[in-house]
C-alpha positions in Angstrom: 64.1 112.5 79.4 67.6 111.4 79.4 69.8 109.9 82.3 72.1 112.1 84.2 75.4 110.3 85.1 77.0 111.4 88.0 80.9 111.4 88.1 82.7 109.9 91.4 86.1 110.5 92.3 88.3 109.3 94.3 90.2 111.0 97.1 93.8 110.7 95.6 92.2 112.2 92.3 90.8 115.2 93.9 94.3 115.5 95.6 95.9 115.0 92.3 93.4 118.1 90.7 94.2 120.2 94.3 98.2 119.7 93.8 98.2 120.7 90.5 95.9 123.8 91.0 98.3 124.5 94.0 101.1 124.5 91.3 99.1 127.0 89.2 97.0 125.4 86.8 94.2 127.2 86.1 90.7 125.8 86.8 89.4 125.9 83.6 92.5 124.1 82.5 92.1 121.7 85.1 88.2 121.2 84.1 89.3 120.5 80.4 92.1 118.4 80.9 90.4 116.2 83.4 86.7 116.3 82.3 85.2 117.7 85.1 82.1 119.4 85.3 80.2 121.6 87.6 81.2 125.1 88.2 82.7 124.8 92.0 84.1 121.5 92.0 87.3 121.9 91.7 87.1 125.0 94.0 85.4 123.0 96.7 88.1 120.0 96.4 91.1 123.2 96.7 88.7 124.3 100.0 88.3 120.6 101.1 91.8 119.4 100.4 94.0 122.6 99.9 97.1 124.3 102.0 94.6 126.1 103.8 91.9 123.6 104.2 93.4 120.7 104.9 93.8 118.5 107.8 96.7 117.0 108.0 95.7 113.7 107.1 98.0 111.2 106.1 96.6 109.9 102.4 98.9 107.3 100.3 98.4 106.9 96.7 99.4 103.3 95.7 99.1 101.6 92.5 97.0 98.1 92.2 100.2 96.1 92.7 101.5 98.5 95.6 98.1 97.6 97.3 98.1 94.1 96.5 101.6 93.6 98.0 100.7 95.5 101.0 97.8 93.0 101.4 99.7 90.1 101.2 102.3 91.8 103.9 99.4 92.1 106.4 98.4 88.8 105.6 101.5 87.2 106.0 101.9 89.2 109.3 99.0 87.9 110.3 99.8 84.2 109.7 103.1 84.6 111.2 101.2 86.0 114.7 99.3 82.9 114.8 102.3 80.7 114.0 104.2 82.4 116.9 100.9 82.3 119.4 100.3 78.5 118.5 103.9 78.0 119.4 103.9 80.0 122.3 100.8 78.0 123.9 102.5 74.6 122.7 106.1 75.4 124.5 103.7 76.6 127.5 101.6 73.3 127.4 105.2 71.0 127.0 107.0 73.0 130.0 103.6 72.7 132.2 104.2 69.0 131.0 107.3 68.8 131.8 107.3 70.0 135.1 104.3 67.8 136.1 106.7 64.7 135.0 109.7 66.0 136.8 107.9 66.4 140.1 106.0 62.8 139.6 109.4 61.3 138.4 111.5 63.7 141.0 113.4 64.2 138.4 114.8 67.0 137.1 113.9 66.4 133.4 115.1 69.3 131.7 118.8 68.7 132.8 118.8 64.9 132.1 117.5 65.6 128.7 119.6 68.5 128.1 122.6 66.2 129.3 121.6 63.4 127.1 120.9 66.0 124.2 124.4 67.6 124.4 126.2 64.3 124.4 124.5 62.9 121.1 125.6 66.2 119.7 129.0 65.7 120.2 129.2 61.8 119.6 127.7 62.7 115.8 130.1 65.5 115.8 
C-alpha cells in the first residue's frame, strides 16, 4: 500500500487562494494552478477566510528578510530596554550615593561638583 502525503499550508497561502477566488478565479482554476486537492478545500478556506467569514484579524505576509529584519528590531529593542534599565538603576544607585556623602560631608555635592565641572569647561574652552 502506498504512502498518502498530506499537503500543509500556510495561513498567508490560503489567504493568497481566498483573495484571488474573491477576485473571480474559478476554483477549478485555483485547484490547477496551485495543486491543490480535495474537493472543498478551497471552498472551506473562502468560508474560513472570506468577506463573509472572516474575522477581522490582522495577518501580515512578510518575506524571509522582512521577518528577519523585524527580528533583529525586537531584539535590538530589547537590548536597548536593558541598556536604559541598567542605566536607570546605576544613576539611582550614584544619586542614593551621592546624597549619603553630602549629608556625611554636609556638603552639598552636586553643586560643588557641578561648579567645579562648569569651570573646567570653560578654562579648556
Amino acid at each position: 500500500m502506498g504512502k498518502i502525503y498530506v499537503k500543509r499550508y500556510s495561513q498567508a497561502f490560503k489567504l493568497k487562494i481566498v483573495g484571488e477566488y474573491e477576485s473571480g478565479a474559478s476554483v477549478r482554476s485555483l485547484e490547477q494552478k496551485y495543486g491543490i486537492g480535495g474537493a472543498t478545500t478551497i471552498k472551506r478556506w473562502v468560508k474560513q477566510f472570506g468577506r463573509s467569514g472572516y474575522r477581522n484579524e490582522v495577518v501580515r505576509i512578510q518575506s524571509a528578510a522582512d521577518h528577519e529584519h523585524v527580528q533583529a528590531m525586537k531584539e535590538r529593542i530589547a537590548a536597548l530596554e536593558s541598556a536604559l534599565a541598567q542605566s536607570t538603576l546605576d544613576n539611582r544607585m550614584l544619586s542614593a550615593t551621592l546624597a549619603v556623602a553630602s549629608e556625611e560631608l554636609g556638603i552639598d555635592l552636586k553643586k560643588t561638583f557641578a561648579r567645579k565641572s562648569s569651570n573646567a569647561l570653560q578654562e579648556e574652552g
